[in-house]
C-alpha positions as CSV (number, residue, x, y, z in Angstrom):
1,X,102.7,102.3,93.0
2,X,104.0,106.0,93.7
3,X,107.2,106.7,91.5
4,X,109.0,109.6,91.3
5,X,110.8,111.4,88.0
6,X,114.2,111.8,88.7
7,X,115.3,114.8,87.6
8,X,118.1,115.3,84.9
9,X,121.4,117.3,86.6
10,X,121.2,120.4,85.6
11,X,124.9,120.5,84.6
12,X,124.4,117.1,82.6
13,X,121.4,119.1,80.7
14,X,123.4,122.1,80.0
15,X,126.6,119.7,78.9
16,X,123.6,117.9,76.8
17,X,122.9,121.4,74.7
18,X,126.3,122.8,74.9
19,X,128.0,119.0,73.5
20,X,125.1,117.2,72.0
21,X,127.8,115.0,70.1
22,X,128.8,113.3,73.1
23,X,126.0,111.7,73.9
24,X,124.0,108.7,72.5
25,X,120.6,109.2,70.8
26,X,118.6,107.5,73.1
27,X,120.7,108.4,76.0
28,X,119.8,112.4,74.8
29,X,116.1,111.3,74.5
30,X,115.4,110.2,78.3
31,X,117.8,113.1,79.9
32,X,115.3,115.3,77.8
33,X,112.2,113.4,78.8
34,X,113.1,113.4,82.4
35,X,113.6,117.5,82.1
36,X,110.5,118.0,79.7
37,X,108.9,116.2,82.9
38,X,109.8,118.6,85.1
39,X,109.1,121.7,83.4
40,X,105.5,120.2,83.1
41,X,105.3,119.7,86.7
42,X,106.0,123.1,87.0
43,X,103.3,124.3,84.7
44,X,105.5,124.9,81.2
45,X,104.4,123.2,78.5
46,X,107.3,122.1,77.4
47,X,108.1,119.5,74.4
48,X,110.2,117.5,72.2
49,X,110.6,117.4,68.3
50,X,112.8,115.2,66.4
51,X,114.0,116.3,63.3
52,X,116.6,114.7,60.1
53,X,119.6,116.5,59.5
54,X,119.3,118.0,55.8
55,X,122.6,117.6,54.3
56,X,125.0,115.7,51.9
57,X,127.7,115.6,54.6
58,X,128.5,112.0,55.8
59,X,127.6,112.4,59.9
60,X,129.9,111.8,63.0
61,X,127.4,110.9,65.6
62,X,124.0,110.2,65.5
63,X,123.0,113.9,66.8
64,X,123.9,116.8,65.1
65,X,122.4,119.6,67.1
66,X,120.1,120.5,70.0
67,X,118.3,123.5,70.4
68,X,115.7,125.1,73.0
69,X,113.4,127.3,70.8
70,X,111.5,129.1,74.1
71,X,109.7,126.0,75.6
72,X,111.0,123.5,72.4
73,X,113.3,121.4,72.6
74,X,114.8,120.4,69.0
75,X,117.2,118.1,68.3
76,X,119.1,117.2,64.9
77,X,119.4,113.2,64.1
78,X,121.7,112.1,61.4
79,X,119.7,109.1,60.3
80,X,116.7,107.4,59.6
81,X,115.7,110.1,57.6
82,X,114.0,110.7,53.8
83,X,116.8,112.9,52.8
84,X,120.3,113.6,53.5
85,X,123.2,110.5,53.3
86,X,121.0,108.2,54.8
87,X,118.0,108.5,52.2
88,X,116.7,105.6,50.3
89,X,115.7,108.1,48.3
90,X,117.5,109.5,45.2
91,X,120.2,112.0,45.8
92,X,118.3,114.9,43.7
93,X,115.4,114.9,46.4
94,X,117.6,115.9,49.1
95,X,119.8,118.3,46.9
96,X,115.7,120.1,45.9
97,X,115.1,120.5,49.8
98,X,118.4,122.2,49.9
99,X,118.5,124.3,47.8
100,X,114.7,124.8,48.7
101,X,115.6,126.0,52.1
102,X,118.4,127.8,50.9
103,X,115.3,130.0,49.0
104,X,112.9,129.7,52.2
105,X,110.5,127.4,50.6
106,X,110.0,124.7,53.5
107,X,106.8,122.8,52.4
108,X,108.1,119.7,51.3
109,X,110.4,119.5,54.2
110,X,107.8,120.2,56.8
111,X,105.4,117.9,55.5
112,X,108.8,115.1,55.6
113,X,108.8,116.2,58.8
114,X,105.2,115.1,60.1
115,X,106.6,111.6,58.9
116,X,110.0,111.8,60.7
117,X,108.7,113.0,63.8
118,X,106.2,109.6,63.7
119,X,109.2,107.5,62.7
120,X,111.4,108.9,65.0
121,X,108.8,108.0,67.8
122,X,108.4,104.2,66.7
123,X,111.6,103.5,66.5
124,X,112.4,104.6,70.4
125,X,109.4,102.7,71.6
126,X,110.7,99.7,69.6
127,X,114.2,99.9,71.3
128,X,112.8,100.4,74.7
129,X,109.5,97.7,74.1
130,X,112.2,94.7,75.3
131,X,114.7,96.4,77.8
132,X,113.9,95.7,81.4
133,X,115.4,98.2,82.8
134,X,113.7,101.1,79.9
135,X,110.4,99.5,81.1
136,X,110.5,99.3,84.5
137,X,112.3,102.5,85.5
138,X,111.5,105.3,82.6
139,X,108.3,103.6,81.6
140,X,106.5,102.2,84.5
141,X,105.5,99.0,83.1
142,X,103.1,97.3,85.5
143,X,104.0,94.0,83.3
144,X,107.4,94.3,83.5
145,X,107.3,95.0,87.4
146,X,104.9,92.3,88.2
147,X,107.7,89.7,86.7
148,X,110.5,90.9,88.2
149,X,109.0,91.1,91.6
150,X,107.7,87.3,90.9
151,X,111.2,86.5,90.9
152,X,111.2,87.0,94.6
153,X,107.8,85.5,95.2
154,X,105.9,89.3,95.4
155,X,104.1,88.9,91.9
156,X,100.9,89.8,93.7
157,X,100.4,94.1,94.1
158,X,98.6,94.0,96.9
159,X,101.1,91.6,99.0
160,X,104.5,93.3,98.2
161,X,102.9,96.8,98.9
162,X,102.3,95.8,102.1
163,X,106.1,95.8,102.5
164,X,107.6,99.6,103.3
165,X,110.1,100.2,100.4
166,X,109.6,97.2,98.6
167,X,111.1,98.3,95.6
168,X,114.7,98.1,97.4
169,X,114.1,94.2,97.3
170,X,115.2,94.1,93.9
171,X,118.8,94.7,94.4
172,X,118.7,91.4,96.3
173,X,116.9,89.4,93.9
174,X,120.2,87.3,93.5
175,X,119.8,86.6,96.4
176,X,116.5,85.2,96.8
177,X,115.9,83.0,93.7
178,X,118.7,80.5,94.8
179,X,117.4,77.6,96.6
180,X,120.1,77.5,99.0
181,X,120.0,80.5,101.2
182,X,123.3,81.0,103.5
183,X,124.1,82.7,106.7
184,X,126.2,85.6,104.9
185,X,124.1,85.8,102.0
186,X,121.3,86.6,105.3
187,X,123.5,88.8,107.3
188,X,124.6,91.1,103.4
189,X,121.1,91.2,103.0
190,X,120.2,92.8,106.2
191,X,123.1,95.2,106.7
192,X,123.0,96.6,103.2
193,X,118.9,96.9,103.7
194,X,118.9,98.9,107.4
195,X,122.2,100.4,106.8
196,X,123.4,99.1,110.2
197,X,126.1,96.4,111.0
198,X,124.6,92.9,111.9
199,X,125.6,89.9,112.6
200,X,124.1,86.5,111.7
201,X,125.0,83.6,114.3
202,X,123.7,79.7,114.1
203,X,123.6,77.3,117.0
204,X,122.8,80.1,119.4
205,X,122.8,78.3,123.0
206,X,119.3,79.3,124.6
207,X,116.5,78.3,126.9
208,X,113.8,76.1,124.3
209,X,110.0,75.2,125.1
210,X,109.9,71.2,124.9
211,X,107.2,70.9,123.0
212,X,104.0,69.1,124.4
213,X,103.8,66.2,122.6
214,X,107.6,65.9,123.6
215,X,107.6,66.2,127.6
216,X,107.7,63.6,129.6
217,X,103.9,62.2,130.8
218,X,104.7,59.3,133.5
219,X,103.0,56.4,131.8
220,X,102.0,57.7,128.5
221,X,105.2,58.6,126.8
222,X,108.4,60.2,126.9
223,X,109.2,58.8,130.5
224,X,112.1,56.8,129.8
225,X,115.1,57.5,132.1
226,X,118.6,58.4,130.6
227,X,116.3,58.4,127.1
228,X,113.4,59.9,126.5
229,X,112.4,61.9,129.5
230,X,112.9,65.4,130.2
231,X,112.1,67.1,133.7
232,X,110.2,70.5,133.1
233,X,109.1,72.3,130.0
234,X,112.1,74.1,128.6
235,X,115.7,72.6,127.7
236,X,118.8,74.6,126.7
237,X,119.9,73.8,122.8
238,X,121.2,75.5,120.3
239,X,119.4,73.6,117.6
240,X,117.1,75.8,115.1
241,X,118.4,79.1,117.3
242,X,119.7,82.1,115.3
243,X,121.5,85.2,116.6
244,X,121.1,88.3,115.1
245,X,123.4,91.0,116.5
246,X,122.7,94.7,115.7
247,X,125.0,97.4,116.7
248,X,127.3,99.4,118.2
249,X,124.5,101.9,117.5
250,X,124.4,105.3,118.4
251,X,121.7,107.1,120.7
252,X,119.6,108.3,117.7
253,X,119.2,104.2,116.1
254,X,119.3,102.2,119.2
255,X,115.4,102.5,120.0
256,X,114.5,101.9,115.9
257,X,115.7,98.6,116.8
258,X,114.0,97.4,119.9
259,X,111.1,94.9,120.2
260,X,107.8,96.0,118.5
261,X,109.8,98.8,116.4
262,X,108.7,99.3,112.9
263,X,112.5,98.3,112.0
264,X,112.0,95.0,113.6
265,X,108.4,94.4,112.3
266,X,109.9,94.6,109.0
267,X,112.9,92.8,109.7
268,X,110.0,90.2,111.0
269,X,108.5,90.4,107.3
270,X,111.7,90.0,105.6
271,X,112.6,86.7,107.6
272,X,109.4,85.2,106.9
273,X,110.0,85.9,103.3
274,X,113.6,85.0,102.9
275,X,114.1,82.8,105.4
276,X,112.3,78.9,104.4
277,X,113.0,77.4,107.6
278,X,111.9,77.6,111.1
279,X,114.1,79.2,113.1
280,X,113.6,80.8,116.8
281,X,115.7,84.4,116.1
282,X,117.2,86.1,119.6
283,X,117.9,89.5,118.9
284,X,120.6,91.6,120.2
285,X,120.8,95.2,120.4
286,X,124.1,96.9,121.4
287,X,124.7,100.5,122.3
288,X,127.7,101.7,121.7
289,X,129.3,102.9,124.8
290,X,130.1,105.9,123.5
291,X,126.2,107.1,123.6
292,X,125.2,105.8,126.4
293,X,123.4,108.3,128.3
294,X,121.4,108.5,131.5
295,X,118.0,107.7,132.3
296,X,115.3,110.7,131.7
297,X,111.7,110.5,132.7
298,X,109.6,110.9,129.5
299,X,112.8,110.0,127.4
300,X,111.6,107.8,124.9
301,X,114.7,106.6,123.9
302,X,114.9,103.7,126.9
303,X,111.7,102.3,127.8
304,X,110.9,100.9,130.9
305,X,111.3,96.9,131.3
306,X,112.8,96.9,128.0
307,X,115.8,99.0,127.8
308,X,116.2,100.8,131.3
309,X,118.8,100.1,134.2
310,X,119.6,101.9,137.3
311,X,122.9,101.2,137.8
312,X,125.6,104.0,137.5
313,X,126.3,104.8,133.7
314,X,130.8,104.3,134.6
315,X,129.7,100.8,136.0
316,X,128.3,99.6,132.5
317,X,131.2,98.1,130.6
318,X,128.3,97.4,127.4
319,X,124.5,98.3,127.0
320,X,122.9,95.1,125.4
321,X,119.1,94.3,125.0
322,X,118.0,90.6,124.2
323,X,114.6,89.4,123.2
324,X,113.2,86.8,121.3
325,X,111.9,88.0,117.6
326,X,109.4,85.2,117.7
327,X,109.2,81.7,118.4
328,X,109.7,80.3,114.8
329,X,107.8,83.1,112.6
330,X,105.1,81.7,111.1
């Protein structure tokens, strides 16, 4: 999977060394990672140390300072450390490294140090081990991915990949694990996915195939008048038909949206997914009348047998294309 590192706000970074007290430990150690990222990607070799706060004084916050040292980043905790307040250590130890530094002796603290920094790092990676969203957005966990996506039925890499932007599918998880699936929960799904309005309709009234095995054959079956026999091959109902308005759309959107698009391919692949019964889907595509514009060899925007007219552009009231998605997706 491609991801991308989002990179920290410059102004939050700046508030972040100009107010480090404000902010939460761990909430200070991913703005940093995410800007020690991107000075990488720009060829500085930047880096983060972790240091206790060497003093008797009982600590506000969990951060007492951060500092950038040229391409170091150091920043100050006030616990979990072998000296200071927080020490399981006697207070003499911490009041020798004080007055050690006080002389500029720093051997005993540095070699602390080596340990804190180690400390420092096991103890993030054993907040973050068991929280979803640490895992699956700062740390990339395959793992963690593969489960959430499973929740949806896309466990498998290779099949949910095949999806463009398949990652947005998460936000609607809520949506897919119940077993009942309704009309609005359908229609929120797809507006809030193409960023168009839609509309979901049941019991659409359109022209069905009768099924083979259904017509009427005189003298094998289905040739009982006034109850079983049906002249031709194609009846209008409303049963298992869905309408699914999109639109008003401007001139830009309207063609995304017409048969064979890559929009409607994926809103194909969505159906299928989402969607557990059989439904025929007729699709409607409005323009709004605001755009409409004449024809133009060339254009793209209105192809021929599919969204052309020839009729003057005052006499249209509406533009609206109708096709059938597919007969029951399968």
């Amino acid at each position: 999977m491609d991801t991308k590192i989002e990179q920290s706000s410059p102004e939050i970074v700046k508030k972040l060394l100009a107010q480090p007290k404000t902010f939460n430990f761990y909430q200070a150690i991913r703005l940093l990672g995410h800007e020690i990222e991107q000075e990488r990607l720009q060829g500085i070799p930047a880096s983060l140390d972790i240091v206790p706060w060497l003093s008797l004084a009982f600590p506000e916050t969990d951060i007492e300072d951060i500092k950038k040292n040229q391409n170091k980043y150091i920043l100050t905790a006030t616990f979990l450390s072998l000296f200071g307040t927080t020490s399981p250590l006697p207070t003499f130890y911490t009041e020798q490294l004080i007055q050690d530094e006080f002389y500029e002796i720093g051997e005993v603290k540095y070699l602390l140090n080596i340990i804190h920094k180690r400390l420092y790092e096991l103890m993030y990676g054993v907040w973050s081990k068991n929280r979803i969203i640490e895992q699956f957005v700062e740390h990339h966990n395959r793992q963690v991915e593969d489960a959430l996506f499973g929740l949806i039925g896309l466990a498998l890499t290779e099949v949910r990949e095949k999806i463009p932007h398949y990652l947005r599918l998460l936000k609607y998880s809520g949506h897919w694990i119940n077993t009942h699936r309704s009309l609005n929960g359908l229609r929120n799904f797809l507006t809030d996915f193409f960023k168009v309005p839609i509309e979901v309709k049941s019991f659409f009234l359109a022209m069905q195939s009768i099924p083979y095995d259904q017509r009427c054959h005189i003298g094998h079956s289905n040739n009982q008048l006034n109850r079983t026999a049906y002249l031709g091959s194609r009846i209008r109902a409303s049963s298992n038909n869905v309408l699914i308005r999109i639109g008003p759309l401007n001139a830009s959107v309207f063609p995304t949206f017409l048969i064979d698009s890559p929009n409607i391919n994926l809103m194909k692949l969505l159906l299928k997914l989402y969607v557990r019964e059989p439904f025929n889907y007729m699709m409607e595509v409005i323009l709004d009348r605001g755009s409409l514009q004449g024809m133009q060899l060339s254009s793209g925007m209105y192809p021929l047998g599919v969204a052309s007219w020839l009729a003057p552009e005052k006499e249209i009231e509406s533009f609206t294309v109708r096709y059938w998605l597919n007969s029951r997706l399968s």
